[in-house]
C-alpha positions as CSV (number, residue, x, y, z in Angstrom):
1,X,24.5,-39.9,-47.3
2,X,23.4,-43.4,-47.9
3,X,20.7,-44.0,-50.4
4,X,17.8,-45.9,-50.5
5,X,17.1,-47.9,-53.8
6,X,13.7,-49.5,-52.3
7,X,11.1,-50.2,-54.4
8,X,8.3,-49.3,-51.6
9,X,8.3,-45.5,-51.3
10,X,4.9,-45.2,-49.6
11,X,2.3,-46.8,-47.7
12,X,0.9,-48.6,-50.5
13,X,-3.3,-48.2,-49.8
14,X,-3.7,-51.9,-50.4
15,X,-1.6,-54.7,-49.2
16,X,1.1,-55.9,-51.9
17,X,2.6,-59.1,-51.0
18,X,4.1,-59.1,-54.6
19,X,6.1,-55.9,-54.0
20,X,7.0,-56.5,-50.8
21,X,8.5,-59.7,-50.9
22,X,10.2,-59.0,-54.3
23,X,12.2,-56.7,-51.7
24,X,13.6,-59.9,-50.0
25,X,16.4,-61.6,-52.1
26,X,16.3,-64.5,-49.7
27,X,12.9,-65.5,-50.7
28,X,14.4,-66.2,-54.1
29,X,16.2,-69.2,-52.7
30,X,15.6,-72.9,-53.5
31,X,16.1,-75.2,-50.4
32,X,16.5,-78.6,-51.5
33,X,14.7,-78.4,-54.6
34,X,11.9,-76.4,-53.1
35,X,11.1,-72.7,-53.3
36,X,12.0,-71.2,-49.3
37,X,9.1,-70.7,-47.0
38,X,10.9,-68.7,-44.0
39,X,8.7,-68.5,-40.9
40,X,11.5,-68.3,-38.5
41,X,11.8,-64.6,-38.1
42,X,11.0,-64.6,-34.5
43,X,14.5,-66.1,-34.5
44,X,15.9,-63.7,-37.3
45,X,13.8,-61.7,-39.7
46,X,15.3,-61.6,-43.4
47,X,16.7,-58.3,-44.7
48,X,15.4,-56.3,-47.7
49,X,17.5,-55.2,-50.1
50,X,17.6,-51.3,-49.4
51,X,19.0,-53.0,-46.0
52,X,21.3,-54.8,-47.6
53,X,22.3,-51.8,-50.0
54,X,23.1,-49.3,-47.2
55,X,25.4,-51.5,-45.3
56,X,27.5,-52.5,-48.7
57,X,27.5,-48.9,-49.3
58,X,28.9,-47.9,-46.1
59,X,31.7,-50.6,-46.5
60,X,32.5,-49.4,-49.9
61,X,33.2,-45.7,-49.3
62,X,32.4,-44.6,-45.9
63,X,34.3,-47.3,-43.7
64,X,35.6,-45.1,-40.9
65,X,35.9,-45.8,-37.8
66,X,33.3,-43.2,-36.1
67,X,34.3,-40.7,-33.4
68,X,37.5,-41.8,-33.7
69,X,39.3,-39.4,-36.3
70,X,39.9,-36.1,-38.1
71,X,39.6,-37.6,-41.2
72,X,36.7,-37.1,-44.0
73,X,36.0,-41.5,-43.9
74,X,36.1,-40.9,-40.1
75,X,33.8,-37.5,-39.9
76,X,31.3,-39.8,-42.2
77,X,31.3,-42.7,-40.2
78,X,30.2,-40.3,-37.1
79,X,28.0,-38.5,-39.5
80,X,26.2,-42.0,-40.0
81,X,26.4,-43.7,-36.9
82,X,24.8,-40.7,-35.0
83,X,22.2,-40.2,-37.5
84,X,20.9,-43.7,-36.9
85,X,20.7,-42.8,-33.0
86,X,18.4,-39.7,-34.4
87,X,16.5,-41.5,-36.3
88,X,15.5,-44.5,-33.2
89,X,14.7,-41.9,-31.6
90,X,12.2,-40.2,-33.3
91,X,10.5,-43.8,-34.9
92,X,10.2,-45.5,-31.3
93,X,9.0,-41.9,-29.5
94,X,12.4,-41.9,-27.0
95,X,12.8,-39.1,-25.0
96,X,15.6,-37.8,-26.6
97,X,18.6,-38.6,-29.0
98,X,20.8,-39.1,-25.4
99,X,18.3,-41.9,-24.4
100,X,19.0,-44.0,-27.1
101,X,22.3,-46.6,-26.5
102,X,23.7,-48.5,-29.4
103,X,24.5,-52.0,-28.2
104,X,25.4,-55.5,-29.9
105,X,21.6,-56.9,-29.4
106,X,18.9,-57.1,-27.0
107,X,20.4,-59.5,-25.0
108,X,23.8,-56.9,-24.0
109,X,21.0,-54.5,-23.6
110,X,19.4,-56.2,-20.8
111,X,23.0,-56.9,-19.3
112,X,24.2,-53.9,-19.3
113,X,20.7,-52.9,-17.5
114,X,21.1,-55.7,-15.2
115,X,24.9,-55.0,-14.3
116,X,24.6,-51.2,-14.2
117,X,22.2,-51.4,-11.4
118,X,24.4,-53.5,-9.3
119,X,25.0,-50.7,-6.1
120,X,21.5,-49.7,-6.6
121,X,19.8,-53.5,-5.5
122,X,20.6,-54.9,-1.8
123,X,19.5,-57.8,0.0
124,X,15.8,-57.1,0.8
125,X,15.3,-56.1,-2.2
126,X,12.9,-57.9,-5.1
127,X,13.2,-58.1,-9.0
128,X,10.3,-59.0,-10.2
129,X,9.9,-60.9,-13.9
130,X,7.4,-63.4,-15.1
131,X,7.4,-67.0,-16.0
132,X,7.4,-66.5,-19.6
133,X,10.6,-64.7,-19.9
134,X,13.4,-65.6,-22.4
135,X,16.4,-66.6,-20.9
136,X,17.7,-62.8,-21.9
137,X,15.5,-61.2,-19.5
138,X,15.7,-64.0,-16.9
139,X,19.2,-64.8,-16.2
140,X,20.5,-61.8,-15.8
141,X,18.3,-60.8,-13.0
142,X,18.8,-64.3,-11.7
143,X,22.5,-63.2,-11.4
144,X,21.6,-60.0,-9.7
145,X,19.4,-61.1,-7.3
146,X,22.6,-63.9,-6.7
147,X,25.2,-60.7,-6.4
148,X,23.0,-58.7,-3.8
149,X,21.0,-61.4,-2.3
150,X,17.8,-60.2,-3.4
151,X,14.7,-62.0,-4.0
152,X,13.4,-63.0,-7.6
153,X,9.3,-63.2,-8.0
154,X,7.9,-64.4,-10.9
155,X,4.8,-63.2,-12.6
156,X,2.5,-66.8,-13.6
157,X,0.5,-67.4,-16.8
158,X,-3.0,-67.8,-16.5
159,X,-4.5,-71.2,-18.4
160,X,-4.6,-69.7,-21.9
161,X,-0.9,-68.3,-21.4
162,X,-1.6,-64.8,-20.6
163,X,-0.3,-63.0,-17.5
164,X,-2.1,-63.2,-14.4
165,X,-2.4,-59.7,-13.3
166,X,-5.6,-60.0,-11.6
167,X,-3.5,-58.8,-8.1
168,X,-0.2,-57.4,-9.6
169,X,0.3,-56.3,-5.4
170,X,1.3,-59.6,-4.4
171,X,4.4,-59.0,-6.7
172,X,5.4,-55.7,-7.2
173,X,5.8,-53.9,-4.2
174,X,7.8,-51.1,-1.9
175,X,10.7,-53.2,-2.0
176,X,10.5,-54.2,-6.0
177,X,13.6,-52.4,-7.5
178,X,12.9,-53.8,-10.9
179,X,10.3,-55.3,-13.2
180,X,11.3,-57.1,-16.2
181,X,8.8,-58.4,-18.7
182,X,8.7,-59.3,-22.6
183,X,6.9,-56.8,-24.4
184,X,5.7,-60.4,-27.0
185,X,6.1,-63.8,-25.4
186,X,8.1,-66.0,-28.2
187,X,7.1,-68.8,-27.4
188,X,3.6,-68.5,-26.4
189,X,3.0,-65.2,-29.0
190,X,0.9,-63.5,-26.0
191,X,1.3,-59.3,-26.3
192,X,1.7,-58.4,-22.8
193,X,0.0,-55.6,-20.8
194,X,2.6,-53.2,-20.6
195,X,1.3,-50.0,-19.4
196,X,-0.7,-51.9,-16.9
197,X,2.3,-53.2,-15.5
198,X,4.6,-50.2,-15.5
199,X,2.0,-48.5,-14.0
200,X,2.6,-50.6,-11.2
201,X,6.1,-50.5,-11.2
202,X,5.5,-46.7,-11.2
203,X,3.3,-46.2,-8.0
204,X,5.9,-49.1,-5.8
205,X,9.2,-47.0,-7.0
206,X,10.5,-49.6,-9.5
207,X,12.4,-49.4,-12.4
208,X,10.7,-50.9,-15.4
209,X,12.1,-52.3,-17.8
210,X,10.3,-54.2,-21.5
211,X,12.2,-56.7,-23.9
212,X,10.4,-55.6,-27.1
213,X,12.4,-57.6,-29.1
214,X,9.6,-59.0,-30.5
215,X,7.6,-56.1,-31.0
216,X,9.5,-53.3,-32.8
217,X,8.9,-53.5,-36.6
218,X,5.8,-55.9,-36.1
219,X,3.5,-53.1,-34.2
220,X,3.0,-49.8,-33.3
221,X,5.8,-48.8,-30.5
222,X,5.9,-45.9,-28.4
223,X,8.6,-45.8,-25.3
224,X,6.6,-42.8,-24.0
225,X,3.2,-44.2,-24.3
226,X,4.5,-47.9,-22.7
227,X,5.1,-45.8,-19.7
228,X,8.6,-47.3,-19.5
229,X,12.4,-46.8,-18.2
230,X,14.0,-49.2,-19.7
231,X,13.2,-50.8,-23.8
232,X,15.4,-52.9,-25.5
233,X,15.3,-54.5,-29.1
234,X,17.4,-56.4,-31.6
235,X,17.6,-55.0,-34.7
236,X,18.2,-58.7,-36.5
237,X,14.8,-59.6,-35.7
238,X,12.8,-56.6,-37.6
239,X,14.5,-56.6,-40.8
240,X,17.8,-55.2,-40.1
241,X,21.4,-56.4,-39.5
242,X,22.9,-59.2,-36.7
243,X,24.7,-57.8,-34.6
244,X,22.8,-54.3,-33.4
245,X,20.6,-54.0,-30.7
246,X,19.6,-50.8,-29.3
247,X,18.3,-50.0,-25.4
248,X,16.0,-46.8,-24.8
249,X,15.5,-45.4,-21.6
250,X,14.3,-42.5,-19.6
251,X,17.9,-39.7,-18.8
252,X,17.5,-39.9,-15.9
253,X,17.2,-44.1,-15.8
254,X,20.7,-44.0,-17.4
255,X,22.4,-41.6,-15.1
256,X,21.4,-43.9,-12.2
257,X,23.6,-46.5,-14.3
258,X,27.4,-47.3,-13.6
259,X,28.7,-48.9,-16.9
260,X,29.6,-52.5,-17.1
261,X,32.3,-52.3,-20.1
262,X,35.3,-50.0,-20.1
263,X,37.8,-48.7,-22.7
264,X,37.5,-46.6,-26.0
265,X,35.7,-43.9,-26.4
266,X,33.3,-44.2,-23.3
267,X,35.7,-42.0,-20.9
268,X,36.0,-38.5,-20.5
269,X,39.1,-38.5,-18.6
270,X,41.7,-41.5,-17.8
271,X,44.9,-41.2,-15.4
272,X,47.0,-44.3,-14.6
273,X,45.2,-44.0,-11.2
274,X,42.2,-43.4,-12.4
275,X,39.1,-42.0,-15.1
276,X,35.4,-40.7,-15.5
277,X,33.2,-41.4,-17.7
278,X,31.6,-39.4,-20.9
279,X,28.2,-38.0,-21.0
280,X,25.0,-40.8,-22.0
281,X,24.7,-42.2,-24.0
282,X,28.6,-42.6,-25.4
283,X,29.6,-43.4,-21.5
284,X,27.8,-47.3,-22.2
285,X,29.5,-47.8,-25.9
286,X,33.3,-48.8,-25.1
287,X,35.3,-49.8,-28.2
288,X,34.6,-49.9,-32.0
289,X,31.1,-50.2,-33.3
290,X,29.5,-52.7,-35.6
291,X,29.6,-49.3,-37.8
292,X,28.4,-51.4,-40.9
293,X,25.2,-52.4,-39.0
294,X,24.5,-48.9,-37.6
295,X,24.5,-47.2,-41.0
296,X,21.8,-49.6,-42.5
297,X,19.6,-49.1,-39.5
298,X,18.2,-46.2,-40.7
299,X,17.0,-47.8,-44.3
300,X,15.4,-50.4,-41.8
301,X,13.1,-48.2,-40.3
302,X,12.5,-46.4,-43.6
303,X,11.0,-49.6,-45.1
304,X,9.4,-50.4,-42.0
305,X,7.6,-47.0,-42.0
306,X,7.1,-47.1,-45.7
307,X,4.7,-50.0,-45.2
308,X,2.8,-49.0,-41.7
309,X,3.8,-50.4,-38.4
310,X,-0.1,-50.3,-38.3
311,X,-1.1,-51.9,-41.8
312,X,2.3,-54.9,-40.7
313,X,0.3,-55.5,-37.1
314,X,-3.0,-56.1,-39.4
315,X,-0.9,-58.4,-41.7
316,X,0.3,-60.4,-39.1
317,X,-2.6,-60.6,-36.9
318,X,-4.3,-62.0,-40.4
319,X,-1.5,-64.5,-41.1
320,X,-1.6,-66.0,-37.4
321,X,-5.8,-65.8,-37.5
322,X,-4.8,-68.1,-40.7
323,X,-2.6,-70.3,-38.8
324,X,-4.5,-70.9,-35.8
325,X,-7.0,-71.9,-38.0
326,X,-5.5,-74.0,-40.4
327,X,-3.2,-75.5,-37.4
328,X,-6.4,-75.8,-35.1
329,X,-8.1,-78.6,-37.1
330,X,-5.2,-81.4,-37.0
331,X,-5.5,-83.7,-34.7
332,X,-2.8,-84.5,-32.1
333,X,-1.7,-80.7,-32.3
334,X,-1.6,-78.4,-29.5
335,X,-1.4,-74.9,-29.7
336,X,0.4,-73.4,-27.5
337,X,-0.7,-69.9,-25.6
338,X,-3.6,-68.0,-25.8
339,X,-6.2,-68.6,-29.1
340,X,-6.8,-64.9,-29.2
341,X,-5.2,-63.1,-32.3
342,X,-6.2,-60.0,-30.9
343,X,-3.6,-60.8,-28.0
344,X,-0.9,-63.0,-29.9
345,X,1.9,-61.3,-32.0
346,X,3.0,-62.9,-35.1
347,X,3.9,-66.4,-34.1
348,X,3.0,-69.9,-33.5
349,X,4.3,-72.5,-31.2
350,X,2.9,-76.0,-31.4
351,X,3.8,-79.9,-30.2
352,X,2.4,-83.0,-32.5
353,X,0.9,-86.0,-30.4
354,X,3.1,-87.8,-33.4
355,X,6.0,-85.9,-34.4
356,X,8.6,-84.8,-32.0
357,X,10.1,-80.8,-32.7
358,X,13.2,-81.5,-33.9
359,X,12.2,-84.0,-36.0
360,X,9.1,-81.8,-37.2
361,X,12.1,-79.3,-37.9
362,X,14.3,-81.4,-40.2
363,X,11.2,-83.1,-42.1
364,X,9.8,-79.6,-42.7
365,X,13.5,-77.8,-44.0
366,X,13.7,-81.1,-46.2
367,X,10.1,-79.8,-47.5
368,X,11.6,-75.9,-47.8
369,X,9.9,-74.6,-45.1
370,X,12.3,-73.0,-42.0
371,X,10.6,-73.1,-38.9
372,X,12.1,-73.2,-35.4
373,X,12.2,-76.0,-33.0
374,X,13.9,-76.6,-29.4
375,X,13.0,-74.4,-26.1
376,X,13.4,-70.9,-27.9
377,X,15.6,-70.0,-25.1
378,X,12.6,-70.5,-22.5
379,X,13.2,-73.7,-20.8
380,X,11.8,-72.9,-17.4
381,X,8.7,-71.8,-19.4
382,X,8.7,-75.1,-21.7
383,X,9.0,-77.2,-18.1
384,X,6.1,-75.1,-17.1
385,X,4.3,-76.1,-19.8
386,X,5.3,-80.3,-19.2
387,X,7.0,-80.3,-22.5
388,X,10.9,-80.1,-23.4
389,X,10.5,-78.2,-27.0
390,X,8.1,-77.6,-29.3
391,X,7.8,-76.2,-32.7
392,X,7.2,-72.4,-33.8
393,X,6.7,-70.7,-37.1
394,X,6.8,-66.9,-36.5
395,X,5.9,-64.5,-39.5
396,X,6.9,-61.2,-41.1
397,X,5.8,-58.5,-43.8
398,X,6.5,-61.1,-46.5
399,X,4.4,-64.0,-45.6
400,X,1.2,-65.1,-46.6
401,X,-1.3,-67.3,-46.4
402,X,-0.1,-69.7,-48.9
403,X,3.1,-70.1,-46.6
404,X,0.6,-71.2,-44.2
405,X,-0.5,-73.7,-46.6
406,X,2.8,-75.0,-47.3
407,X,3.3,-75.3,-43.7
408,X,0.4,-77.6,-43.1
409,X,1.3,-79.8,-46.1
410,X,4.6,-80.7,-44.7
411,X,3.6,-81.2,-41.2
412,X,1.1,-83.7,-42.6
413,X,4.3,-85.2,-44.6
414,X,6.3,-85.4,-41.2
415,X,3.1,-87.2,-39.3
416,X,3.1,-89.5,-42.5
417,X,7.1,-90.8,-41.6
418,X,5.6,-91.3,-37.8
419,X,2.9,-93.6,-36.7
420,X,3.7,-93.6,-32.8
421,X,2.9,-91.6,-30.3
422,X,5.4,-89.2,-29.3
423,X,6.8,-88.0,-25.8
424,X,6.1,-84.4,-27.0
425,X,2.7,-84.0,-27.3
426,X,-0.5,-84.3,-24.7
């Protein structure tokens, strides 16, 4: 129904930076007299325009509200919004089109994991996440284990900021009801050993359950191969709209769910004494939908596929090799997690001996270059690590190495404002 005006219709068999960031009107932007440099995707990616298209298409003449009229607009709106579930389903591999749950973000994704399983955990019971974790995948298992009384364990980081699951049995065991781990640290960039760990979580009983919020879009994902329950992902940070998030799971997984929000369309029967609850995935998605979003979810994964999730990992893994690099040689920097592209995603956290983050921030926006600074939503981690922020550029299909470049000129501008020593760095 909605079309796709993209200029990318294939894999292209080389790498075209040109083409594909002449896809991203954003990039066209001039930030205080300077042409944008946007590596904060980690935080949100930018949207292409065949993105942008579909959802201004949809408002135009298709703005029903779905499942919620006999009505052509209405029947359309359905039309779309289920078609999107379709096609998530087939592009991440779920196990079936009633797997996939259309949520506001990763984040309610997690929660209304976390909440549903609240008369399956008792005290005795574990939950089992690591010390990298986002606050998204962290505090709402802190509030479970508060609820039932049972005991949070935490996964630590090995010295280069990798997992330390050299004895995975001293965690995970008969009594683990849940493991919860990022799929991509954002903060340290490490790509997590997922199979290893559900594999675990398998043979002890446990529900497992991986934030891929930074992984969908930027490399191949399969929920069947990851070996998974539970996989969540907001569609903000790989290209598509705020306000979507989607969580995948095994049937089975959301059957042993009781929902956590009630009203509209999620019931199948309701008396003044009581009501029942529609068939999964519909029973988890009370009230109106953020229709708009859902309709240009589908052109997302179009242009994601249209490139490679394959040939985008490569990109990125070439843009961070560049950054590492280029980052590496200043002195006073620290780089932090592992130095390994081969095990980072597409991001790079640092703290300057003489700039602190925030300040590093504002210098480097002055300079047209958007980058992220504070504790990324990890504070326990960033206390792990002896440090209260740091700095992070993350990257996307459109950047390139001359972003990189731009990126260490205006850091050495920001050291050139500061000749102390800062609190920051080590």
């Amino acid at each position: 129904m909605i079309m796709s005006n993209t200029s990318i219709k294939t894999a292209p068999e080389v790498w075209d930076s040109d083409l594909i960031r002449a896809s991203f009107p954003a990039l066209s932007r001039v930030i205080k007299g300077k042409k944008l440099v946007y590596l904060d995707c980690a935080a949100t990616s930018l949207r292409p325009n065949p993105v942008i298209d579909a959802g201004c298409d949809f408002c135009r003449m298709h703005d029903g509200n779905p499942h919620r009229g006999m009505h052509a607009l209405s029947y359309e709106a359905t039309e779309v919004y289920e078609s999107s579930r379709d096609d998530v389903s087939r592009w991440l591999d779920a196990p079936s089109i009633k797997s996939v749950v259309i949520t506001r973000n990763a984040t309610s994704a997690i929660n209304l994991v976390a909440g549903g399983l609240r008369n399956k955990v008792k005290k005795g019971d574990n939950i089992v996440v690591t010390m990298m974790e986002h606050h998204a995948n962290l505090i709402p298992w802190q509030q479970l284990c508060k609820l039932t009384g049972a005991e949070l364990r935490h996964i630590p980081l090995t010295k280069t900021g990798e997992l330390d699951i050299s004895d995975l049995s001293r965690y995970i065991d008969k009594n683990t009801k849940v493991v919860a781990v990022a799929h991509v640290s954002n903060v340290l960039g490490t790509i997590n050993p997922i199979k290893k760990i559900s594999d675990a979580a398998y043979d002890a009983g446990a529900y497992m359950l991986v934030d891929s919020a930074q992984a969908v879009g930027h490399m191949p994902v399969s929920f069947k191969k990851l070996g998974v329950d539970f996989l969540v992902f907001s569609a903000h940070k790989c290209y598509g709209p705020s306000g979507l998030g989607f969580l995948i799971a095994k049937e089975e997984a959301l059957y042993a769910l009781d929902p956590t929000e009630y009203g509209g369309d999620m019931i199948e029967y309701v008396s003044f004494e009581d009501s029942t609850w529609a068939d999964i995935p519909h029973r988890f998605e009370a009230g109106t939908a953020n229709a708009q979003a859902v309709a240009s979810f589908p052109e997302t994964i179009r242009f994601i596929e249209n490139i490679g999730t394959d040939k985008i990992r490569a990109h990125e893994k070439m843009i961070v090799t560049y950054a590492l690099e280029k980052l590496g040689v200043i002195d006073g920097i620290k780089i932090l997690g592992p130095l390994d592209p081969a095990v980072r995603g597409g991001l790079v956290a640092f703290t300057d001996s003489l700039v602190p983050p925030h300040d590093m921030s504002t210098v480097l926006d002055m300079e047209g270059v958007a980058v992220r600074a504070g504790h990324h939503c990890a504070q326990p981690l960033h206390r792990l690590l002896g440090i209260p922020s740091s700095t992070r550029a993350s990257f996307g299909v459109y950047s390139t190495k001359n972003d990189v470049d731009e990126l260490v000129k205006a850091i050495e501008i920001a050291r050139g404002f500061f000749g102390r020593r800062s609190q920051y760095g080590t």
